[in-house]
LUMDRENFI-537887 format. One record per residue (C-alpha): residue in three letters; chain; x, y, z. Coordinates in nm, 2 decimals. Layout:
BEGIN
(node "Ala"; "A"; (X; Y; Z))
...
END
This chain:
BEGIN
(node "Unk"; "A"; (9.27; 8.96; 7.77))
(node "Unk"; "A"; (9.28; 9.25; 7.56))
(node "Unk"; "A"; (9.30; 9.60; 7.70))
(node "Unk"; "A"; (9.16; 9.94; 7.56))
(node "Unk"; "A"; (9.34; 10.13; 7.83))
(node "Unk"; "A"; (9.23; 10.54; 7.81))
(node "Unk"; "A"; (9.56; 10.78; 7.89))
(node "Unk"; "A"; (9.54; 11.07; 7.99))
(node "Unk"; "A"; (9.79; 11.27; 8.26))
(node "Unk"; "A"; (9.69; 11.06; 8.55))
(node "Unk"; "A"; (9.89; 10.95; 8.81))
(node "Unk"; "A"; (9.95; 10.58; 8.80))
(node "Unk"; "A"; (9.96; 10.52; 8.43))
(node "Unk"; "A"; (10.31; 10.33; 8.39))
(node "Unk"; "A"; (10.27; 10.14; 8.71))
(node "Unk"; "A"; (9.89; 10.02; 8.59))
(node "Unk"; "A"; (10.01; 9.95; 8.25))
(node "Unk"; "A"; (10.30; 9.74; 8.42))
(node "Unk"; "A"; (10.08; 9.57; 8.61))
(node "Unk"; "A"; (9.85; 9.47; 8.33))
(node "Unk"; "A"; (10.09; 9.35; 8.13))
(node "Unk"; "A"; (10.27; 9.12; 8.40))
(node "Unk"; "A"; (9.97; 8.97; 8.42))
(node "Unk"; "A"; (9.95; 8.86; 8.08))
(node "Unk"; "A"; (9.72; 9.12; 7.93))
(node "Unk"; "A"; (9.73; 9.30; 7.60))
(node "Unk"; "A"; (9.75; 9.70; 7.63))
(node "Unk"; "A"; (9.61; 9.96; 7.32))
(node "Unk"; "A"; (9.61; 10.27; 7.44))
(node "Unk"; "A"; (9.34; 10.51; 7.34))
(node "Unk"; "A"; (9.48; 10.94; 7.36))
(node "Unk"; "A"; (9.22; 11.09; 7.59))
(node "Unk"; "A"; (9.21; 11.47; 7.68))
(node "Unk"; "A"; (8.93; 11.66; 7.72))
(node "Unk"; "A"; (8.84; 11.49; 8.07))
(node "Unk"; "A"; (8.65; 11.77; 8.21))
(node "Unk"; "A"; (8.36; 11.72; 7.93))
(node "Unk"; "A"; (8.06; 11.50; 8.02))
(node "Unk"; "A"; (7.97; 11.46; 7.60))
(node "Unk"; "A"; (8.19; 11.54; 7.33))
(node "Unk"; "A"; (8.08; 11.40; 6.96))
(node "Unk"; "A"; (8.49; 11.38; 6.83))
(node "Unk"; "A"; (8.55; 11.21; 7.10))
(node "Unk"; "A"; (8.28; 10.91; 7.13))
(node "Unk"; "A"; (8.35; 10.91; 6.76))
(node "Unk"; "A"; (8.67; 10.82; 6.78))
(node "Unk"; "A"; (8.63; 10.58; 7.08))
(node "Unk"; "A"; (8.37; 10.41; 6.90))
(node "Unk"; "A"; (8.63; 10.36; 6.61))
(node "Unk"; "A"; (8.93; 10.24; 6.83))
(node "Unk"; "A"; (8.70; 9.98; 7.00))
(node "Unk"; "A"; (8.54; 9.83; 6.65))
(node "Unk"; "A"; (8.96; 9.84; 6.49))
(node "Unk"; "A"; (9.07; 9.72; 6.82))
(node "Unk"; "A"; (8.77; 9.47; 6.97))
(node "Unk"; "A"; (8.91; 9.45; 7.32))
(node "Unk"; "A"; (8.77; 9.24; 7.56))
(node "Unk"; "A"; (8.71; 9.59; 7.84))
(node "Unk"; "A"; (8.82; 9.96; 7.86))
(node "Unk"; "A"; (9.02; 10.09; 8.19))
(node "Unk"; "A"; (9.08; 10.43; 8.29))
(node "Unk"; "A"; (9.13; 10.61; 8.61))
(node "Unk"; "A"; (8.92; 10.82; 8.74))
(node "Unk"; "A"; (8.58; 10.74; 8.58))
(node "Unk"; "A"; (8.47; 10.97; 8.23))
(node "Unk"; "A"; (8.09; 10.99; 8.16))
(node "Unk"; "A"; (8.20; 11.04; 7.82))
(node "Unk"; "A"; (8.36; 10.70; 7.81))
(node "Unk"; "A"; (8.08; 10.53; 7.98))
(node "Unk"; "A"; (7.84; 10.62; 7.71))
(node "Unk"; "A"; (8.02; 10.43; 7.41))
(node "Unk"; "A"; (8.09; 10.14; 7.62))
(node "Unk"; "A"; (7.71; 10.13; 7.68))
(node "Unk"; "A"; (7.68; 10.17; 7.32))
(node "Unk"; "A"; (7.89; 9.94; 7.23))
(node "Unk"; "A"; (7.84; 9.64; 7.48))
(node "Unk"; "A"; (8.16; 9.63; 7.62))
(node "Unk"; "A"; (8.30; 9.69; 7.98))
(node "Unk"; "A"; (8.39; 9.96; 8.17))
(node "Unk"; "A"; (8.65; 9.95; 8.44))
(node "Unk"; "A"; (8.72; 10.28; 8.63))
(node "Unk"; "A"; (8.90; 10.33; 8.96))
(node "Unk"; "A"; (8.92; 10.68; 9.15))
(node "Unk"; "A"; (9.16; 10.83; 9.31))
(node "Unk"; "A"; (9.07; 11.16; 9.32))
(node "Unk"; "A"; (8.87; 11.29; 9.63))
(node "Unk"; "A"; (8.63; 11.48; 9.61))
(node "Unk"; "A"; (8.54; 11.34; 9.24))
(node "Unk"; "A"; (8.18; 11.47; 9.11))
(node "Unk"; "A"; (8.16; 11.28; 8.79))
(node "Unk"; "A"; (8.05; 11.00; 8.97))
(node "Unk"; "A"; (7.74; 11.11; 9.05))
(node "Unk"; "A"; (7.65; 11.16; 8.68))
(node "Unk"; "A"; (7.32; 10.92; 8.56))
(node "Unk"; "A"; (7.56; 10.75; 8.39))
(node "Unk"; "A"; (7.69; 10.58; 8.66))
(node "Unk"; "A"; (7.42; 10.32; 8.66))
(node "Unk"; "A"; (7.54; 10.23; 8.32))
(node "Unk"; "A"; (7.56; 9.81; 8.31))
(node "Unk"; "A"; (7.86; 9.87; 8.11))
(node "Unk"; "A"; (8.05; 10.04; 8.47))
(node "Unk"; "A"; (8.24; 9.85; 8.69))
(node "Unk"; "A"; (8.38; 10.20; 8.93))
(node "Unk"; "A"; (8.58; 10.13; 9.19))
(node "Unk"; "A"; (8.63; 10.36; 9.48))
(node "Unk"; "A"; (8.92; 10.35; 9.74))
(node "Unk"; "A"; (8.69; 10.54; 9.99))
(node "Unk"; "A"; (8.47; 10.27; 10.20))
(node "Unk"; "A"; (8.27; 10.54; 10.35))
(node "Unk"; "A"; (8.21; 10.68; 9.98))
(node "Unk"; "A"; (8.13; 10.32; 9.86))
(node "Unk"; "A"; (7.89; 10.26; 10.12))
(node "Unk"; "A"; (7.69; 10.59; 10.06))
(node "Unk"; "A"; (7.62; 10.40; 9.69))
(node "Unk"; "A"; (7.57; 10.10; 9.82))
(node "Unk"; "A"; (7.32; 10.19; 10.08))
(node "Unk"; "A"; (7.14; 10.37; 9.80))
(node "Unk"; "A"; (7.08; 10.04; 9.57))
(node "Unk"; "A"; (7.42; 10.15; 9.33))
(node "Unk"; "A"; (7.52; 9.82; 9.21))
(node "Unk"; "A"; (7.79; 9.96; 8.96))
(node "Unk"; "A"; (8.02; 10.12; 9.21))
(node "Unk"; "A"; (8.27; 9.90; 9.45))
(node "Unk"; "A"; (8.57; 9.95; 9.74))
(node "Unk"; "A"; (8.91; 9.88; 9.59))
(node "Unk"; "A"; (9.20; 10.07; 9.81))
(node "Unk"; "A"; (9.51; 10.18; 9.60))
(node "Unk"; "A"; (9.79; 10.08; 9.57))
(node "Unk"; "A"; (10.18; 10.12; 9.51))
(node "Unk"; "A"; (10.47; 9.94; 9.27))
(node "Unk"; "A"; (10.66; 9.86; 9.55))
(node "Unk"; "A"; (10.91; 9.68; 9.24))
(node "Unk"; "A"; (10.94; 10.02; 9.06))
(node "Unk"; "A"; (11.02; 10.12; 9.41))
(node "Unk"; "A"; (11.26; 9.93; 9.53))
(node "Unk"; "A"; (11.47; 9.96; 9.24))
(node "Unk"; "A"; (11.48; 10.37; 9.28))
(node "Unk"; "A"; (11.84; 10.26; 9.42))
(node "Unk"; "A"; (11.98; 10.00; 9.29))
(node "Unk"; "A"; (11.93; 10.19; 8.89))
(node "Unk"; "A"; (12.12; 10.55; 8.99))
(node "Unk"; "A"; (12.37; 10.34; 9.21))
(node "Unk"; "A"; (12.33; 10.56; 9.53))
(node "Unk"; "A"; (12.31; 10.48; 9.89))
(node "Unk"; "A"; (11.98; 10.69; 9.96))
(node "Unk"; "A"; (12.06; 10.86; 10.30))
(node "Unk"; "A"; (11.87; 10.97; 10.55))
(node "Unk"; "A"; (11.84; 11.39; 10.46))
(node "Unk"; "A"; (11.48; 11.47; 10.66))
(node "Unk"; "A"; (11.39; 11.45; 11.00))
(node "Unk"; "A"; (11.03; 11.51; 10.88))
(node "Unk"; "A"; (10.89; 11.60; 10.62))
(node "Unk"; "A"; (10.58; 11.63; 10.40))
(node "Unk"; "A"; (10.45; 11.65; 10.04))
(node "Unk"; "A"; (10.14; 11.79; 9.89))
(node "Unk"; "A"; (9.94; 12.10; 9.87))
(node "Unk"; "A"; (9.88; 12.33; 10.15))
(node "Unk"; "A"; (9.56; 12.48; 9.96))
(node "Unk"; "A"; (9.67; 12.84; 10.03))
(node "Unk"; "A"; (9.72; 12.89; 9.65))
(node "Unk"; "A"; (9.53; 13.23; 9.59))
(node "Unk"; "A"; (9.30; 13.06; 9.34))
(node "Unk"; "A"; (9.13; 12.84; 9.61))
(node "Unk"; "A"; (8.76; 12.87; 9.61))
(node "Unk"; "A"; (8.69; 12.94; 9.98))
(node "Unk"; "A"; (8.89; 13.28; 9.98))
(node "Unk"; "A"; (8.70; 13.40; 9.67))
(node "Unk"; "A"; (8.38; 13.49; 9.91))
(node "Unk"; "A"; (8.47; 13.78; 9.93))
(node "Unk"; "A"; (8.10; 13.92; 10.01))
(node "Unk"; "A"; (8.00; 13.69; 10.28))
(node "Unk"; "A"; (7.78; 13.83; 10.54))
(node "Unk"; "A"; (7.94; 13.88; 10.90))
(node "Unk"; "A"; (7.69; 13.57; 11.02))
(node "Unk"; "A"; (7.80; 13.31; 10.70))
(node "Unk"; "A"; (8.15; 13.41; 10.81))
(node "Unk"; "A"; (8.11; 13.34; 11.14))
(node "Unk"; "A"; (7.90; 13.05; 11.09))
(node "Unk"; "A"; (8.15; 12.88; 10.87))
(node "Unk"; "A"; (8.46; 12.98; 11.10))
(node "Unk"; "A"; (8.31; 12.82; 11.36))
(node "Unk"; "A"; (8.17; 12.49; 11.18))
(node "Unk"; "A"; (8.55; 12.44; 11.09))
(node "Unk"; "A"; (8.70; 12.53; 11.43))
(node "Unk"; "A"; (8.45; 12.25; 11.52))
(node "Unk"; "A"; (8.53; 12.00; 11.23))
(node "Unk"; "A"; (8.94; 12.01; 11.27))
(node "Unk"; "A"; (8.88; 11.90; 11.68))
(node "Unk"; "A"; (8.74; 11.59; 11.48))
(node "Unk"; "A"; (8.93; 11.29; 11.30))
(node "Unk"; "A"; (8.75; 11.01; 11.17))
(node "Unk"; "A"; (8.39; 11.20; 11.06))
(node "Unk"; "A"; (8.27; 11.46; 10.86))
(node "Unk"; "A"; (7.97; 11.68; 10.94))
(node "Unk"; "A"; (8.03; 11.98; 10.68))
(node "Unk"; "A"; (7.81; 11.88; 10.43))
(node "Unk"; "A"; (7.49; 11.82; 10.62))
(node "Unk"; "A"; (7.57; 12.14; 10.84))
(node "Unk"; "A"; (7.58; 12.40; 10.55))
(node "Unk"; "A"; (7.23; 12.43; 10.55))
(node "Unk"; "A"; (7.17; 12.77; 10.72))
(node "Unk"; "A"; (7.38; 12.95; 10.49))
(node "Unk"; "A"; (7.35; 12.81; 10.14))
(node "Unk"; "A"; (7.17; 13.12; 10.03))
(node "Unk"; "A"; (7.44; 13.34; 10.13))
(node "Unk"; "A"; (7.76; 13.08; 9.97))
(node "Unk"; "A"; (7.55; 13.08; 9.67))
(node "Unk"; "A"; (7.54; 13.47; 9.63))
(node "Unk"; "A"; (7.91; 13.50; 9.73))
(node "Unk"; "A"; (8.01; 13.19; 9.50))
(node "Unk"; "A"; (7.75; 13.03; 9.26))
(node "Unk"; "A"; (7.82; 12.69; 9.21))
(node "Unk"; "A"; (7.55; 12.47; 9.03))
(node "Unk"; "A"; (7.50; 12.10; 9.02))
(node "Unk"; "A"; (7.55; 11.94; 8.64))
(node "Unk"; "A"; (7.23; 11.88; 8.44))
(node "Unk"; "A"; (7.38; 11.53; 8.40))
(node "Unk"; "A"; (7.42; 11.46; 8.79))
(node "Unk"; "A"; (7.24; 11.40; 9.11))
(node "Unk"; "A"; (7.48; 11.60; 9.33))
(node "Unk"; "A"; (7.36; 11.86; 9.58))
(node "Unk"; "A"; (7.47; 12.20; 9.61))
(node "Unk"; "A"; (7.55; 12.13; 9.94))
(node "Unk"; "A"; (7.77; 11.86; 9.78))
(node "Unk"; "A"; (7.97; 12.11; 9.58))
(node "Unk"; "A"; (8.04; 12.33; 9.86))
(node "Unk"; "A"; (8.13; 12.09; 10.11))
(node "Unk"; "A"; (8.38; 11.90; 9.93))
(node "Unk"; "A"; (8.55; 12.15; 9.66))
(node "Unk"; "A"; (8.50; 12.52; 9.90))
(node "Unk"; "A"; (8.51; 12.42; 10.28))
(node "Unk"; "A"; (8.67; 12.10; 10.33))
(node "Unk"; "A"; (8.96; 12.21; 10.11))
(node "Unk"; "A"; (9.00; 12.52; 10.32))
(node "Unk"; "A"; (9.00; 12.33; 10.66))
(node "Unk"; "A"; (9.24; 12.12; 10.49))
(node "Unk"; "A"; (9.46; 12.42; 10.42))
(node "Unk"; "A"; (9.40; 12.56; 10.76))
(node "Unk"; "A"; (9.46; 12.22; 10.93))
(node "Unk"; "A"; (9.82; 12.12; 10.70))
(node "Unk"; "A"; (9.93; 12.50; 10.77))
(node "Unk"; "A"; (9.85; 12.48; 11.13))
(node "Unk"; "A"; (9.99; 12.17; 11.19))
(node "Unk"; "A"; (10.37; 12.22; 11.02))
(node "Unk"; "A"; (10.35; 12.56; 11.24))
(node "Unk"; "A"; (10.30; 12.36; 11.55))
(node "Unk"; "A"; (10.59; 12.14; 11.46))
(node "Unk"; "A"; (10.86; 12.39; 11.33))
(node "Unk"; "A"; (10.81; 12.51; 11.68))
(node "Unk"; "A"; (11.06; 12.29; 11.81))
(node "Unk"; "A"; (11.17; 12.05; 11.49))
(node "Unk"; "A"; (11.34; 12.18; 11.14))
(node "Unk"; "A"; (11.02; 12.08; 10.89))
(node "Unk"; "A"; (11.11; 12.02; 10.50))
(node "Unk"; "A"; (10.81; 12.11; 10.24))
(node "Unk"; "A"; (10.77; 11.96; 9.93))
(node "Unk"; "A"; (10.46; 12.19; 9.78))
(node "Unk"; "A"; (10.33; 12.37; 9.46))
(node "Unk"; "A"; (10.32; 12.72; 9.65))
(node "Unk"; "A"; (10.71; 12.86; 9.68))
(node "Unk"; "A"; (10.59; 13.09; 9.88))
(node "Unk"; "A"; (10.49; 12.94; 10.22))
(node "Unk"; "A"; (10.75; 13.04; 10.48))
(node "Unk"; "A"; (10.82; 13.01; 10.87))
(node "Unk"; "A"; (11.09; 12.95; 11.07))
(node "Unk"; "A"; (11.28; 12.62; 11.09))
(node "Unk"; "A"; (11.09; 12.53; 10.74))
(node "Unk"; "A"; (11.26; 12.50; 10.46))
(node "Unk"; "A"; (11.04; 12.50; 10.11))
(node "Unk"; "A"; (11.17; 12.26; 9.82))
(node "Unk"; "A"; (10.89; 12.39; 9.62))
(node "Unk"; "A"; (10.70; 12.11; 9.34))
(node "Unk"; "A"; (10.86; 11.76; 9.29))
(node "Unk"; "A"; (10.84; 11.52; 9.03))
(node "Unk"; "A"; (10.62; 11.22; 9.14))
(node "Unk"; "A"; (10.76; 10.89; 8.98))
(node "Unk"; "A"; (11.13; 10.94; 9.05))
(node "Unk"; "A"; (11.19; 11.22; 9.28))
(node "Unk"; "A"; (10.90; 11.20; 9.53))
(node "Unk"; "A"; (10.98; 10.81; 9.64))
(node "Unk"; "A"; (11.33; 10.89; 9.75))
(node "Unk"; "A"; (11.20; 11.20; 9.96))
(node "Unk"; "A"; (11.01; 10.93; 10.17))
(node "Unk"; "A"; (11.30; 10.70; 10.16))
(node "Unk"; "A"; (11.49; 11.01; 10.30))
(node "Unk"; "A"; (11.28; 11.07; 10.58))
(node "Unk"; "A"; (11.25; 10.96; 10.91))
(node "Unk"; "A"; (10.94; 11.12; 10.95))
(node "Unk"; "A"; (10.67; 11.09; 10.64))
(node "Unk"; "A"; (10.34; 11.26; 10.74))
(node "Unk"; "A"; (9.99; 11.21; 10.61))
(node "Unk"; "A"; (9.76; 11.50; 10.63))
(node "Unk"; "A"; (9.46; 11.36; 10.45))
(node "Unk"; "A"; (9.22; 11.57; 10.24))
(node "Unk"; "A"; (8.91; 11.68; 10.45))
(node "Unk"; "A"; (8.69; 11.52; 10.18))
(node "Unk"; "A"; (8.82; 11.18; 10.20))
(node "Unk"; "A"; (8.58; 11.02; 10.46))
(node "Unk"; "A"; (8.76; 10.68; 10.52))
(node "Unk"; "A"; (9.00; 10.62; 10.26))
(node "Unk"; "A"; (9.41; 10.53; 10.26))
(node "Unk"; "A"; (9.54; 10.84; 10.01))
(node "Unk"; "A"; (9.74; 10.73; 9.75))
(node "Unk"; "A"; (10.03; 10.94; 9.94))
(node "Unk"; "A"; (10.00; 10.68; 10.26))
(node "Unk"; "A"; (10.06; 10.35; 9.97))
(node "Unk"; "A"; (10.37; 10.55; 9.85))
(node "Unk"; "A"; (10.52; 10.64; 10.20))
(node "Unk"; "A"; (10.52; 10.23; 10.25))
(node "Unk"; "A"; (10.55; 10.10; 9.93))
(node "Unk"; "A"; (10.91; 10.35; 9.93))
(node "Unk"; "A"; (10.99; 10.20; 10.28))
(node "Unk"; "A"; (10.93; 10.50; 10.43))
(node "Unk"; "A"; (10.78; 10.56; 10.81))
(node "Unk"; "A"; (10.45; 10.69; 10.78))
(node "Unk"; "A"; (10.27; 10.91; 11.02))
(node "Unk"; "A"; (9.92; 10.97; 10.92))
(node "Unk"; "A"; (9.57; 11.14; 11.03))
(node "Unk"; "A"; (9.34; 10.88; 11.13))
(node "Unk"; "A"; (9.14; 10.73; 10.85))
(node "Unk"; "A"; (8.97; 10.44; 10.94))
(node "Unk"; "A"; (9.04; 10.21; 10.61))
(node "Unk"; "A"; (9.42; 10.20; 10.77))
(node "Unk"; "A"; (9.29; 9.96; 11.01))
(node "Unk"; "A"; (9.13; 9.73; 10.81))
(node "Unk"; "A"; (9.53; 9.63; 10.59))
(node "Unk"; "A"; (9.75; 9.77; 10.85))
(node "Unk"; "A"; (9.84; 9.77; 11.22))
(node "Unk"; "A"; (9.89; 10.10; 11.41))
(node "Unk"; "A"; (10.24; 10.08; 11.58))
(node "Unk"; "A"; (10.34; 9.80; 11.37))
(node "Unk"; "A"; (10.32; 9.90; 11.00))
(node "Unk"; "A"; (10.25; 10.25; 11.02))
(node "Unk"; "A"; (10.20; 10.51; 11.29))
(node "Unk"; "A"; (9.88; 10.75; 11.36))
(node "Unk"; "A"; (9.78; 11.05; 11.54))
(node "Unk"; "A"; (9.45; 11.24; 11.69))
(node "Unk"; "A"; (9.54; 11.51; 11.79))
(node "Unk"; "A"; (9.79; 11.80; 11.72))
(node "Unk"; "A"; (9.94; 11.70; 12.05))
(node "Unk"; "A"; (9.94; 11.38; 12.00))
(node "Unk"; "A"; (10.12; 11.42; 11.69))
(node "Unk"; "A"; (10.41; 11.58; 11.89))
(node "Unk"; "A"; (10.43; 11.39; 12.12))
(node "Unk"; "A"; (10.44; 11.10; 11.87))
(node "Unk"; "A"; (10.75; 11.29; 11.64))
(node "Unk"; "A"; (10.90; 11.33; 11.94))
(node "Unk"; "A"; (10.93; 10.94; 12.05))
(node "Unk"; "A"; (11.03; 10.85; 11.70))
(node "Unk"; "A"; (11.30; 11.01; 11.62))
(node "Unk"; "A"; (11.41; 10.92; 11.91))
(node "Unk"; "A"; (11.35; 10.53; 11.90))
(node "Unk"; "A"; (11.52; 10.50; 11.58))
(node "Unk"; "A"; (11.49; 10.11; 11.56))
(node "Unk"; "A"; (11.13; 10.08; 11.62))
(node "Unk"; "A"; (11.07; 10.37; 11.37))
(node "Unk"; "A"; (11.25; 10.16; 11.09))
(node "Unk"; "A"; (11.13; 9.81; 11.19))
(node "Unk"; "A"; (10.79; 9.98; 11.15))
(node "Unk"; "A"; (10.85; 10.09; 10.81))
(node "Unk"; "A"; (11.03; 9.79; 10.69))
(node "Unk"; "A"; (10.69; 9.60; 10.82))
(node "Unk"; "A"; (10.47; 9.79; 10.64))
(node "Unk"; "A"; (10.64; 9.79; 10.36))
(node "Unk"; "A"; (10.68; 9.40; 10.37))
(node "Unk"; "A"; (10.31; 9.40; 10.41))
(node "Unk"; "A"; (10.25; 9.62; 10.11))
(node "Unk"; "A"; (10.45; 9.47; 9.87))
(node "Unk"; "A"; (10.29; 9.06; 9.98))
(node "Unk"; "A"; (9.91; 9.20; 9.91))
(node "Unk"; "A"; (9.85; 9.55; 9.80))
(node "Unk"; "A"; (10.03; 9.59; 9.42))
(node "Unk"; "A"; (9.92; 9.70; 9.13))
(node "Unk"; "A"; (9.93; 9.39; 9.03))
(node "Unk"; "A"; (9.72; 9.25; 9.32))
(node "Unk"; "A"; (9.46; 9.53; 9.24))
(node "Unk"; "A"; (9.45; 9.39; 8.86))
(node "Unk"; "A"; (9.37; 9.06; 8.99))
(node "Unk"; "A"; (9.07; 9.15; 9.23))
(node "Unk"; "A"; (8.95; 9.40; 8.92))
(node "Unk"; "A"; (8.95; 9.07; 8.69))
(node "Unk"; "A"; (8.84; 8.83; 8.89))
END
């Protein structure tokens, strides 16, 4: 099968493409950039061109592009996407009902909420990880990778001063209470999100302090917007923050994040990392991986969580309830509910050093027999 495959900076592109093309495909890529735009004229111009020089037999892309959608509707020709990014508002453009669209979601919470409303076009697909590209991290540089990180972490705290939530500058007293207390109330809760359907009461007052307005091209509520990119990203930030503070408590913590300036005792900051070659030996240097998933992702395994086990790392993670339906709690990964719970769990494993690592080497065992790359390519294709 031929390929049009649209690149852009995603994550994932080399191990996709690999995948593809172990399986026998033909790749073209197509140069995509202005991702953000839901029509642009150059653009579905030159699309339109590629796929009459090229005739490919379907176009992939992550994430899914409106943009893209459009041609391939034009031009008769499927359209495989598949998200990763959470909280993702293009896909509530019209255009998702294209018959072109074949979007697949890693969130079964998010899939269902299509499903239940008659949205034939959108499917659950999970991630994934190269657990090849992985393995051979060591054997290409020739290093034993030791063990450097009791526990550890990577990913944004969301205390970056550009974060929408702290730009409300002019809340009223009651919108800053009522909020305050809705995520007091939503961090005490793993497994279910109420903030969207709660904001109700003060939607007047966000919108003066922030105006954010649905897309003429979309069916997304305002409540949506403010949910998923304003307060669950802040109780994210609150939660991650207040979580490595617990632990530095009593444990030395290292940080792999884009803000250098996040300090506390016991925690020591690495700053950014690079993501293909640098981030996998992090988890393979840690005893303790931790998953602090994004507020906004209802039920869905991050990609983070495929890389901690695909790199033969241990993974402790948040409950998500998509874990459960791949993985075994205590036998390929390890979870938490609580912040003392999580403790008490860090505690016992670094301390029953043999279960820890016969846990990761399950999980990543399990991973690598049925959740690849190249596994997803097959379930997309067939």
């Amino acid at each position: 099968m031929k390929i049009l495959f649209i690149e852009w900076a995603s994550f994932g592109n080399e191990d996709m493409k690999e995948a593809f093309c172990k399986e026998g495909h033909i790749l073209v890529c197509f140069p995509f950039s202005n991702k953000d735009s839901r029509r642009d004229e150059a653009i579905e111009a030159e699309l339109a061109s590629a796929l009459h020089r090229e005739v490919p037999d379907m176009v992939f892309s992550f994430n899914y592009f409106p943009v893209i959608s459009n041609v391939c509707k034009k031009e008769n020709i499927r359209y495989i996407s598949w998200i990763y990014d959470s909280p993702y508002v293009m896909l509530y453009s019209y255009t998702t009902i294209n018959p072109c669209n074949t979007i697949y979601v890693f969130d079964k919470e998010l899939y269902l909420e299509f499903h239940k409303a008659g949205i034939q076009t959108v499917h659950y697909l999970p991630m994934a990880a190269n657990v090849e590209r992985l393995d051979r991290l060591s054997s290409e540089t020739g290093d034993i990778i030791k063990t450097l990180y009791d526990i550890s972490f990577v990913g944004s705290l969301y205390t970056e001063k550009h974060n929408f939530f702290d730009r409300m500058t002019n809340l009223s007293d009651y919108a800053r209470g009522y909020l305050d207390a809705l995520m007091s109330a939503q961090m005490k809760v793993q497994g279910y999100n109420f903030i969207q359907e709660s904001l109700g009461p003060v939607m007047s007052d966000l919108y003066q302090a922030l105006p954010m307005d649905p897309n003429p091209d979309g069916v997304e509520t305002k409540e949506y917007l403010y949910a998923q990119y304003v307060i669950n990203r802040k109780i994210t930030g609150l939660e991650r923050t207040g979580l490595i503070k617990a632990i530095t408590q009593k444990y030395t913590f290292d940080l792999f994040t884009h803000d250098p300036d996040f300090t506390l005792p016991n925690l020591i900051n690495h700053g950014s990392i690079e993501p293909y070659r640098e981030m996998p030996v992090v988890f393979k240097q840690s005893r303790i991986n931790l998953n602090i998933s994004l507020r906004s992702i209802k039920s869905g395994i991050p990609q983070r969580a495929f890389d901690i086990i695909g790199s033969g790392g241990f993974l402790l993670s948040n409950y998500q309830n998509d874990f459960f339906d791949f993985f075994n709690a205590g036998e390929d990964f390890e979870f938490y509910e609580s912040e003392k719970d999580l403790l008490n769990k860090i505690n016992y494993y670094l301390s029953h050093e043999d279960e820890r690592l016969a846990i990761a080497a399950n999980g990543h065992n399990k991973l690598a027999a049925g959740h690849t790359y190249r596994h997803r390519v097959q379930e997309m294709l067939r």
